[in-house]
VEXLUM-17905 format. One record per residue (C-alpha): residue in one letter; x, y, z. Coordinates in pm, 1 decimal. Layout:
<vexzas>
("A" (X Y Z))
...
</vexzas>
This chain:
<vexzas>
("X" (2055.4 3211.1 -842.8))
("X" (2248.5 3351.3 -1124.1))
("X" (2085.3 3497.3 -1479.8))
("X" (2160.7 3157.2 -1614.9))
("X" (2012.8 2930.0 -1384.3))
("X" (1708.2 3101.8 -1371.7))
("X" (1707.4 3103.5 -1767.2))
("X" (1787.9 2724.5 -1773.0))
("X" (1521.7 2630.3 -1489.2))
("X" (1228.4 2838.8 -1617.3))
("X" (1267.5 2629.9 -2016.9))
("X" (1254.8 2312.5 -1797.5))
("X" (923.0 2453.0 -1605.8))
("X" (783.9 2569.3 -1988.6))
("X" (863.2 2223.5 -2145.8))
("X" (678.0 2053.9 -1840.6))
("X" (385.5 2272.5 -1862.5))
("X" (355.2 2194.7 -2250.3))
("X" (373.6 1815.1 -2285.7))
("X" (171.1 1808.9 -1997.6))
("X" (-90.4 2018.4 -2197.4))
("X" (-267.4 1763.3 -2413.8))
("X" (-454.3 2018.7 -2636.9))
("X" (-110.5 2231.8 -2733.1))
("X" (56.2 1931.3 -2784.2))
("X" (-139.0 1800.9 -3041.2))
("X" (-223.4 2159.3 -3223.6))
("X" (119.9 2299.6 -3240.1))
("X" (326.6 1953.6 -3270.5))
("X" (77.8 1633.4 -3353.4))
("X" (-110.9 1826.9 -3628.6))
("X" (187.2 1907.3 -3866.3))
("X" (326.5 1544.6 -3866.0))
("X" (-55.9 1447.6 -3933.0))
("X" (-62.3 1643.6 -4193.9))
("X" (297.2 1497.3 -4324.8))
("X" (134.1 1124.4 -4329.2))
("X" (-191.4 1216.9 -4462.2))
("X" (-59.3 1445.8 -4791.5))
("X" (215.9 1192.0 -4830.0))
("X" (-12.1 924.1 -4850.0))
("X" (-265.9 1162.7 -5064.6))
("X" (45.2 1268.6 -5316.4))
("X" (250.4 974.5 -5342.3))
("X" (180.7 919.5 -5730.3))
("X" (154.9 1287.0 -5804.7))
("X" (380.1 1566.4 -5946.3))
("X" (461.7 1899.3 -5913.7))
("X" (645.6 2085.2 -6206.9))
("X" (798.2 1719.1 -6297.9))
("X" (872.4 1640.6 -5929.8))
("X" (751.7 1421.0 -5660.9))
("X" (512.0 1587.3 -5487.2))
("X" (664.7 1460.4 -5184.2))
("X" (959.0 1696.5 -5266.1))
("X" (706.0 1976.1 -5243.4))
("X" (464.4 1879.9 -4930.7))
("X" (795.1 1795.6 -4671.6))
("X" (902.6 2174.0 -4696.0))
("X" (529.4 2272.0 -4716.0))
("X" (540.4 2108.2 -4389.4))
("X" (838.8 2255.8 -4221.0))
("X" (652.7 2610.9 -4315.1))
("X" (375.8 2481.0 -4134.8))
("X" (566.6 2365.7 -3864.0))
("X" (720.8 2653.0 -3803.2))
("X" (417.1 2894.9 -3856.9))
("X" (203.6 2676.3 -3602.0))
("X" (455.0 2647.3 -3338.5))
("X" (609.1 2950.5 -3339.4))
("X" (365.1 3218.7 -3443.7))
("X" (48.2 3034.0 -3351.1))
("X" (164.2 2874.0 -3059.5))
("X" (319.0 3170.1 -2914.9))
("X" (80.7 3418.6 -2967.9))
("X" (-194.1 3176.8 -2797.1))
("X" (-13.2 3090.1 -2490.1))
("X" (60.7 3418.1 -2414.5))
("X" (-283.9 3612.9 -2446.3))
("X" (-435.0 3323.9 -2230.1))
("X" (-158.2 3430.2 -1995.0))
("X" (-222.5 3794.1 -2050.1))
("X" (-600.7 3736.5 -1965.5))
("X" (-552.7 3486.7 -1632.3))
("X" (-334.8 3760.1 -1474.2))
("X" (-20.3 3509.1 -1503.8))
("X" (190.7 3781.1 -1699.7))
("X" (109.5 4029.2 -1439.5))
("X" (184.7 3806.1 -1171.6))
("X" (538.6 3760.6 -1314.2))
("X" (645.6 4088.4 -1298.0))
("X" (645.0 4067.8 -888.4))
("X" (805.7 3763.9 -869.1))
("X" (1196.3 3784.7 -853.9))
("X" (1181.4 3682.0 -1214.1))
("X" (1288.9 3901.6 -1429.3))
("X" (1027.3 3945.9 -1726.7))
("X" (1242.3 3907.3 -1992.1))
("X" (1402.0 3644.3 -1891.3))
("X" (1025.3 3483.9 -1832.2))
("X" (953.5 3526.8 -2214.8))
("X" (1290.5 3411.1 -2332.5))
("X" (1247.4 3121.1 -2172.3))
("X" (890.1 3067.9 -2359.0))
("X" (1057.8 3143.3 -2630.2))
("X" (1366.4 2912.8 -2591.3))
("X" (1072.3 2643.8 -2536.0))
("X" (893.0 2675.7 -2832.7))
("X" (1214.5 2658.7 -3033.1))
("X" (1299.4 2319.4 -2843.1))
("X" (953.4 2202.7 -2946.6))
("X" (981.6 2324.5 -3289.6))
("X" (1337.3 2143.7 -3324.7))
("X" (1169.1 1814.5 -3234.2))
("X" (860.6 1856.4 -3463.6))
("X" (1192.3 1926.0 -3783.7))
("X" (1355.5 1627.4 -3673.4))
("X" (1053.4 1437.9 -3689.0))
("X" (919.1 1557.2 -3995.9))
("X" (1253.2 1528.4 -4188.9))
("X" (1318.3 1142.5 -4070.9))
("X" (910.7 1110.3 -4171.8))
("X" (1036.3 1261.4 -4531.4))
("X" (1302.2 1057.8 -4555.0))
("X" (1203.0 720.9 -4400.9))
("X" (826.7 698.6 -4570.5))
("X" (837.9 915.0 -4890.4))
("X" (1186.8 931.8 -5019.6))
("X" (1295.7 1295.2 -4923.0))
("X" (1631.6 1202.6 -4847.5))
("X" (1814.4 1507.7 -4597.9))
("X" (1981.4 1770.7 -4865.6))
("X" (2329.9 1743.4 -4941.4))
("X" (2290.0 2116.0 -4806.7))
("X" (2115.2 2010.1 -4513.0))
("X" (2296.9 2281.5 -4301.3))
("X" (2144.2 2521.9 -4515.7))
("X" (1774.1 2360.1 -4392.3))
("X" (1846.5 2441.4 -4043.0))
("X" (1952.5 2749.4 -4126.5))
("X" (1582.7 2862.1 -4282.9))
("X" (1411.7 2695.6 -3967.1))
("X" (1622.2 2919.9 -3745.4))
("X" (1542.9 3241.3 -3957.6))
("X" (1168.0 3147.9 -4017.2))
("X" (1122.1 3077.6 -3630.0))
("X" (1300.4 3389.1 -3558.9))
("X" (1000.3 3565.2 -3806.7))
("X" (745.2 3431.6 -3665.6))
("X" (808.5 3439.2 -3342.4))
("X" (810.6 3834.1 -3321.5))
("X" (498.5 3851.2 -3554.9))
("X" (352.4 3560.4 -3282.6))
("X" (441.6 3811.6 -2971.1))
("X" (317.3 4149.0 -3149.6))
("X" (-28.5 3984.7 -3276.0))
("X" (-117.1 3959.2 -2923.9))
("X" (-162.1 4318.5 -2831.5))
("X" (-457.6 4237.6 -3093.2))
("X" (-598.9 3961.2 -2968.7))
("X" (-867.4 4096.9 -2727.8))
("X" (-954.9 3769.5 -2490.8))
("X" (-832.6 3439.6 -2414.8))
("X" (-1166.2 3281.2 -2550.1))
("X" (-1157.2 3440.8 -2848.1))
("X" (-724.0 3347.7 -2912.9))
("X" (-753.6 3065.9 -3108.3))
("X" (-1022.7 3183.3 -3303.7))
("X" (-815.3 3551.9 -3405.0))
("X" (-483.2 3362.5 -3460.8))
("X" (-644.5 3050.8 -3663.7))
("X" (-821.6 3295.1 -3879.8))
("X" (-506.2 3466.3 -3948.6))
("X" (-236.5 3179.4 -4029.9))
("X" (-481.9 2945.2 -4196.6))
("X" (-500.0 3148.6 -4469.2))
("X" (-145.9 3247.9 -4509.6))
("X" (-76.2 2846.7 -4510.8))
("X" (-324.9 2805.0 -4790.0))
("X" (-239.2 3143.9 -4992.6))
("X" (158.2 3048.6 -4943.4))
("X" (143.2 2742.4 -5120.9))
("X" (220.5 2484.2 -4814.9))
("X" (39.6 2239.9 -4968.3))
("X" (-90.6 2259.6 -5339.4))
("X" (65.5 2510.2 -5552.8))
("X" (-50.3 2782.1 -5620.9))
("X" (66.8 2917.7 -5988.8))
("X" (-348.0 2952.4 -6043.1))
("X" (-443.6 3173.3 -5783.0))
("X" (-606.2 3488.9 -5879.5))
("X" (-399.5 3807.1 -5958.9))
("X" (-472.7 3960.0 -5666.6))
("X" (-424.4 3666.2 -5401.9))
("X" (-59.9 3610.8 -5568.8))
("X" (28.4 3959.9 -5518.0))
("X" (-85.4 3927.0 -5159.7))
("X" (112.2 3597.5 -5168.8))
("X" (432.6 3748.2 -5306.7))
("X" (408.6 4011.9 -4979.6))
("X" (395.9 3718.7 -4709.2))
("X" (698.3 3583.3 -4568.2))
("X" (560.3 3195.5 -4536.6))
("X" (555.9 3256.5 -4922.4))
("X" (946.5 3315.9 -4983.0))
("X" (1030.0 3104.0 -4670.2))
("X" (857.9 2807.1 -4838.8))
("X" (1050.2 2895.0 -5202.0))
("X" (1391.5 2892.2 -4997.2))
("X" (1324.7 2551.6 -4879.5))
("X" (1187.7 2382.8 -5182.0))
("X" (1487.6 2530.0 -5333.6))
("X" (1706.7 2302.3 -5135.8))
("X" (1523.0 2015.8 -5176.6))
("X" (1455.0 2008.0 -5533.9))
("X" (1760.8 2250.5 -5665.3))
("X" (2022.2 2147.8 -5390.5))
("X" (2061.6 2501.1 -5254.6))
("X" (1921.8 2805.8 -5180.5))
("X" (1995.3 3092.9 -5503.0))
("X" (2017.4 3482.8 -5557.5))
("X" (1619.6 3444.3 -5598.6))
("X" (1536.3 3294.6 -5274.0))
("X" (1846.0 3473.1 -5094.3))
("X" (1619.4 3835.3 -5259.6))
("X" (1351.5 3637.0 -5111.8))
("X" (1485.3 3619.8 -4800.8))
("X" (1506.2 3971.5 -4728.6))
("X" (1097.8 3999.0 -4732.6))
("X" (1125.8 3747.1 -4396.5))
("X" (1359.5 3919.3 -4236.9))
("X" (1157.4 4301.2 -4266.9))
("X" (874.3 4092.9 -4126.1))
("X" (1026.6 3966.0 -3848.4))
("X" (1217.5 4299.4 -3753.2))
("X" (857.0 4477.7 -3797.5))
("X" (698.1 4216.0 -3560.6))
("X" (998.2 4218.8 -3292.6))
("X" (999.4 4648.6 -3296.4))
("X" (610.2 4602.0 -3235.0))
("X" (613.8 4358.7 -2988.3))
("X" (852.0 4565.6 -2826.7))
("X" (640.7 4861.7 -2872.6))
("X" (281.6 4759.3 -2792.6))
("X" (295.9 4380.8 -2589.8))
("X" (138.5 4371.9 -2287.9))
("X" (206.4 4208.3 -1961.6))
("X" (-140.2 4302.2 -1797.7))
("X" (-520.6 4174.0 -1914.2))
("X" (-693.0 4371.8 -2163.8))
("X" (-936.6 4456.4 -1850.8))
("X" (-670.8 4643.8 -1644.2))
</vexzas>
């Protein structure tokens, strides 16, 4: 079976194992669209800097999208993996490991292209967010957010010490990136030293590039500037991953 096949055949065998998961179905894919009907119904009267708020929430929601499925969903599958000995079972099967995690990977970006399409049509269809004229330039920021994320998801999980326990670590981590980011409420109030923090987190910049496409038409020189601060975190997250993951339980 060549490289390809294998590739091709282990993404079908991931997509099967996650709809057929109930539980990471509905945290990494239900939950976000929940969230786009219930602050959509929440904000539909409201404004933000002179806006619809619904101009502000539907990118707040693609962040969240793309933080849940990609970082959160990642790094959870794989230390419950880790833990039940499935990772170390993989590397004496033919499959090659890398292939193995590509494949994961490949999955959750199939998942997370569903949960985009869903949430845009949601914008569009319910609260008025009509697709950008520069909708290209939407796809573009999902590609390079999941891309973040994805290699902070993989390197948190050296950290993550059991598979009890994942959920727990990783929740404690994102949920307060969502919150401190401004996914759903802004945040121009926050304290001095929370917006600092804020103005270090990629989510934060990631969210400003997308918002700038909805509500400006396009990303600018700001947000491209921006930009750069989620791509060093995602090139720091992919050299540790590469550095420190771990294909065999925190045990032995």
């Amino acid at each position: 079976m060549t490289g390809v096949r294998r590739f091709v055949r282990q993404v079908r065998a991931e997509q099967r194992v996650y709809w057929r998961n109930g539980a990471s179905a509905i945290f990494t894919f239900f939950l976000p669209i929940f969230f786009v009907v219930v602050l959509g119904l929440f904000g539909r009267n409201r404004k933000v800097d002179g806006e619809p708020y619904s101009s502000f929430f539907i990118p707040g929601m693609l962040g969240m999208a793309i933080v849940m499925t990609t970082f959160a969903g990642l790094a959870i599958t794989l230390v419950i993996r880790r833990e039940r000995g499935m990772l170390k079972r993989v590397r004496g099967t033919p499959l090659p490991p890398a292939v193995y995690l590509g494949a994961l990977v490949a999955s959750t970006a199939i998942v997370l292209a569903l949960e985009t399409i869903v949430v845009l049509a949601l914008g569009d269809l319910a609260f008025d967010v009509p697709l950008p004229d520069h909708w290209y330039e939407v796809i573009a920021l999902v590609v390079a957010g999941a891309a973040s994320f994805a290699g902070l998801g993989i390197a948190v999980t050296r950290y993550v010490p059991s598979a009890e326990g994942s959920s727990a670590v990783v929740n404690a981590i994102y949920l307060p990136i969502l919150f401190a980011s401004g996914a759903f409420f802004p945040v121009d109030d926050l304290p001095a030293v929370v917006s600092v923090l804020a103005d270090a987190l990629p989510l934060t910049h990631l969210l400003d590039a997308l918002r700038a496409v909805f509500i400006d038409g396009g990303v600018g020189r700001d947000e491209l500037l921006g930009l750069i601060v989620v791509a060093l975190w995602g090139c720091g997250g992919a050299v540790l991953a590469l550095r420190t993951f771990r294909w065999e339980p925190r045990g032995g």
